[in-house]
C-alpha angles and dihedrals in degrees: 000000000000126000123202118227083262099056087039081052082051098046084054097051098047088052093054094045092072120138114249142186139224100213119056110218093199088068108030138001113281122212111243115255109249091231117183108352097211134036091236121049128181133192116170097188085188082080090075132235093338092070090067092066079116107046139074123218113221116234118292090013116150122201129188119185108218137156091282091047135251115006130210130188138192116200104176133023102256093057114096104179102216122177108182118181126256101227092113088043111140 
C-alpha cells in the first residue's frame, strides 16, 4: 500500500480530530453529557440560516442556504466541510 504526502496530511488530520473529555472517569466520577434533549429532532435546513441554531460549523466551513437546502462546498482538496450539533456544548 502506498500513501501519497496528501493522504499521509489526511491521515494526520483524522487522528487529531479525536473526540475528547474533560473529565477522566478512571480517576473521579464524571457527570453524565445531556445528549439530545428530546426523542425526536428536526433541522430543515430549507428554512434557511436559522435551522442551524443547533448546529457548529467546523473551522473554514462554509454554508450557503438555498431551495434544496444547506449547501456545502469544497473548493480544494484539503477542505472537508463538517457541521456537528451543539447538544453536548459547555
Amino acid at each position: 500500500m502506498r500513501f501519497s504526502a496528501s493522504s499521509t496530511l489526511a491521515l494526520a488530520a483524522a487522528a487529531s480530530a479525536q473526540t475528547f473529555t474533560d473529565c477522566d472517569p478512571t480517576k473521579k466520577s464524571c457527570p453524565a453529557d445531556v445528549g439530545l434533549p428530546s426523542s425526536n429532532f428536526k433541522s430543515d435546513f430549507k428554512t434557511g440560516e436559522s435551522a442551524s441554531d443547533s448546529w457548529s460549523a467546523a473551522a473554514y466551513t462554509e454554508i450557503n442556504y438555498g431551495n434544496s437546502g444547506a449547501e456545502f462546498s469544497i473548493a480544494n482538496k484539503n477542505q472537508a466541510p463538517t457541521i456537528e450539533t451543539n447538544f453536548n456544548s459547555k
